[in-house]
C-alpha positions in Angstrom: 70.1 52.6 36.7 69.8 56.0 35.7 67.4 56.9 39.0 70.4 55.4 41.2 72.9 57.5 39.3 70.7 60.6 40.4 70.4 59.8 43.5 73.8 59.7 44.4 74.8 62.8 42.2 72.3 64.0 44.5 73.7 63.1 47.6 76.7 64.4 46.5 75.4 67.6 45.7 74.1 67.8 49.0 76.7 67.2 50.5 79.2 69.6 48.8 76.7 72.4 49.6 76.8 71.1 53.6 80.4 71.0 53.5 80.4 74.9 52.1 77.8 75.7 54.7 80.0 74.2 57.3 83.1 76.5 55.9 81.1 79.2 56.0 80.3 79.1 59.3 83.4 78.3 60.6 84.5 81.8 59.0 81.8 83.7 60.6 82.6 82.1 63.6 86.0 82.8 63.9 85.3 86.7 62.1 83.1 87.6 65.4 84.1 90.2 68.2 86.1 88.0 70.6 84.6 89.8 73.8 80.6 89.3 72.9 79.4 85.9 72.8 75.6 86.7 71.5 78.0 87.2 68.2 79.4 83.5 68.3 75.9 82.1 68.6 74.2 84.2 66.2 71.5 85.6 68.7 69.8 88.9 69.8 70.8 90.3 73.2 67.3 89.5 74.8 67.9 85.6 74.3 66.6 83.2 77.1 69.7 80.4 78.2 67.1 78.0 77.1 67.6 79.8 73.5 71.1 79.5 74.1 71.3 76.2 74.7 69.2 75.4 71.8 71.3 77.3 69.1 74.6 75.8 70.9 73.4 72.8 70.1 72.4 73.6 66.6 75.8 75.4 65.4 78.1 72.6 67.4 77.0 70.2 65.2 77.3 72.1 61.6 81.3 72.9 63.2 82.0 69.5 65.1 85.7 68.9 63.8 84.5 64.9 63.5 82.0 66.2 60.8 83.3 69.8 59.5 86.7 69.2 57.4 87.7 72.5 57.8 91.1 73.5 59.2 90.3 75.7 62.1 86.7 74.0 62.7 88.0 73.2 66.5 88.8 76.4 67.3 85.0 77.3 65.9 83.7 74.4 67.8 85.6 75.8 70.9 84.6 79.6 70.6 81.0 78.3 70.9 81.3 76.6 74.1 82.7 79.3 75.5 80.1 82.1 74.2 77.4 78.9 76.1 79.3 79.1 79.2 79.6 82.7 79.6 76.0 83.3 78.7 75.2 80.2 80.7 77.1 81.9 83.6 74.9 84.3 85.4 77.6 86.5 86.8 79.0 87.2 83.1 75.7 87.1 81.2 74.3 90.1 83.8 77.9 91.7 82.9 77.7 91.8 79.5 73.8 92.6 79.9 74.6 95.8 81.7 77.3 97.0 78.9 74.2 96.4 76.4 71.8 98.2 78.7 74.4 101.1 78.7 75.2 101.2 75.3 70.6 101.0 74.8 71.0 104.3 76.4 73.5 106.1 74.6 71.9 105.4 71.6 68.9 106.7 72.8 70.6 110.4 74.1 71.9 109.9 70.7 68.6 109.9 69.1 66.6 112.2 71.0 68.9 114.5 70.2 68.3 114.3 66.4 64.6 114.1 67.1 65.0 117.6 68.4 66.2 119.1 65.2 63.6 116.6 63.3 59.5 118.1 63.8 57.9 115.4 61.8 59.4 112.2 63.5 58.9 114.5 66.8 55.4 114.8 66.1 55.1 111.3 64.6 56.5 109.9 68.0 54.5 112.0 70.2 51.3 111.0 68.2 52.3 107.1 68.5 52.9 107.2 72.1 56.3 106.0 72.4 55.5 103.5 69.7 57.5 104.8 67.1 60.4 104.7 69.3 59.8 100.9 70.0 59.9 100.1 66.4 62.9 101.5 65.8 64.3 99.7 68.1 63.5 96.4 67.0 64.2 97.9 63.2 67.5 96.3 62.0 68.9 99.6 61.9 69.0 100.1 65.2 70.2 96.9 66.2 73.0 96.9 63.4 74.1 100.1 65.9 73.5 98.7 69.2 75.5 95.7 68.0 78.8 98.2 66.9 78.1 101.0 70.4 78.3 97.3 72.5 81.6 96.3 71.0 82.8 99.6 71.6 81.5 99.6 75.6 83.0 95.8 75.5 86.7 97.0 74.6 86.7 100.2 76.4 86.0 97.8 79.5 88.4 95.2 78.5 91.2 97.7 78.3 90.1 99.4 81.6 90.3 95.4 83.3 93.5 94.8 81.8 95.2 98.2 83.0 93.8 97.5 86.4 94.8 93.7 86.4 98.6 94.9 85.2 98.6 97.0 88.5 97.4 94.6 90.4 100.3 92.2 89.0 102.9 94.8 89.8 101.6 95.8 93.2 101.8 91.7 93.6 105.4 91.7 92.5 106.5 95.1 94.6 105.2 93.1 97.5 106.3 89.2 96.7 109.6 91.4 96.3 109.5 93.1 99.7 108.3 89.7 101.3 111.2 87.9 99.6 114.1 90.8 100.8 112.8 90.3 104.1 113.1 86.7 104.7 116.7 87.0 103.3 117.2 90.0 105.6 115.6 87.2 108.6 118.0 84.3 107.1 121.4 86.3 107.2 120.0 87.3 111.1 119.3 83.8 112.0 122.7 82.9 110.5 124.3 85.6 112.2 123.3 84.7 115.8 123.8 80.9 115.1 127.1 81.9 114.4 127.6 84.3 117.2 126.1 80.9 119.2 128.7 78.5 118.4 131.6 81.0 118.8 130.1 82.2 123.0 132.3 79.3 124.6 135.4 79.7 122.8 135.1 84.1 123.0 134.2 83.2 126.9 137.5 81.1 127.4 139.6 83.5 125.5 138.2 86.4 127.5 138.9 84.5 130.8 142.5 83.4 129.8 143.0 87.0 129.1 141.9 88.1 132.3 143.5 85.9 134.1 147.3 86.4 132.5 146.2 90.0 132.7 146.2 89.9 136.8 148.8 88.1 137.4 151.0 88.7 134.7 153.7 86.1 132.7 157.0 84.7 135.0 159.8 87.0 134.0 157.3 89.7 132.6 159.7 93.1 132.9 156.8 96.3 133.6 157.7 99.5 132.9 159.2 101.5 135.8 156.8 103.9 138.1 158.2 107.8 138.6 158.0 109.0 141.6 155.2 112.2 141.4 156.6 113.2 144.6 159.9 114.0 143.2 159.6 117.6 141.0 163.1 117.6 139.5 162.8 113.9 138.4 166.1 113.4 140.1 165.4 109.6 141.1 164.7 106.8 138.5 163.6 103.3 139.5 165.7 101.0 137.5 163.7 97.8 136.5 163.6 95.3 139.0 163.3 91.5 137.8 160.8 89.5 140.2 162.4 85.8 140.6 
């Protein structure tokens, strides 16, 4: 009796301490740089996809929302398939390679530069053939300021898309604009000679009937009275005549 009642404070024990893991995790999760995924998944920049795949699977499960009782554990769970797609993604995984590769060799300018104004870690590299160097590198030091230098790279790139993706979006709307002005510029034409159209026949028989009564005049129609040019003194008037 008293063996089973171990067992299960046990299990319980074990199970508190899995559920605190699981919190925990989900924290860290959620408390990494949004734009680098090696962060989500807990891994060094040199990671295979096979690696990738491997830890995906290992964190998915300690932050599945079925299993993990936190109250953000989905969006934990859905940060970490997106850090596996985008490293999974070749296009983005050389992307964000090249930003690390960049921010490698800043760090490095950065170093040799204090190395110049250092003569015993000069002399201590030169005598180690480079090796020094190498184990710095791979010291958590170094790593600790590669991971900060990439974050900076990361947002200074982010910014620099977003400013270029707002002028693409205005440049879009300037022309959807234009392209929108002129079709209602092409509309009121269209309009405008339809209804010039539908109007020819009647402004043709108006035009004809006014030519015509314009000829031959109206029965009874008095006209003004011609002078005579001939006569200098304007002596003669031509009273008006009425035609029967």
């Amino acid at each position: 009796m008293a063996a089973e009642t171990d067992d299960q404070l046990l299990k319980s024990f074990l199970a508190e301490v899995s559920e605190v893991e699981r919190d925990n995790e989900v924290r860290r999760i959620l408390s990494c740089f949004k734009l680098n995924p090696f962060e989500h998944l807990k891994l060094p920049f040199d990671s295979s996809p096979d690696e990738v795949k491997k830890q995906y699977r290992k964190l998915s499960l300690l932050v599945h929302p079925d299993k993990c009782k936190h109250p953000q554990a989905k969006e934990a769970f859905a940060a970490l398939a997106k850090a596996q797609q985008l490293l999974l993604d070749p296009q983005e995984r050389d992307y964000i390679l090249n930003q690390v590769s960049a921010a490698k060799e800043e760090l490095r300018l950065k170093r040799k530069k204090e190395l110049k104004k250092d003569n015993a870690s000069k002399i201590k590299a030169l005598v180690d053939e480079g090796k020094y160097e190498v184990q710095y590198e791979q010291s958590e030091e170094f790593q600790q300021q590669l991971k900060i230098k990439v974050r900076e790279i990361l947002t200074e790139q982010e910014w620099r898309r977003r400013k270029m993706q707002m002028r693409i979006s205005e440049e879009e709307g300037r022309l959807k604009k234009d392209e929108e002005e002129t079709k209602e510029m092409m509309k009121r034409k269209r309009e405008h000679e339809e209804q010039w159209e539908e109007t020819r026949d009647r402004r043709v028989s108006s035009w004809r009937d006014f030519m015509k009564s314009g000829k031959k005049g109206k029965k009874g129609e008095i006209k003004p009275p011609k002078l005579k040019t001939e006569d200098p003194n304007k002596s003669y008037v031509q009273r008006p005549v009425k035609r029967g």
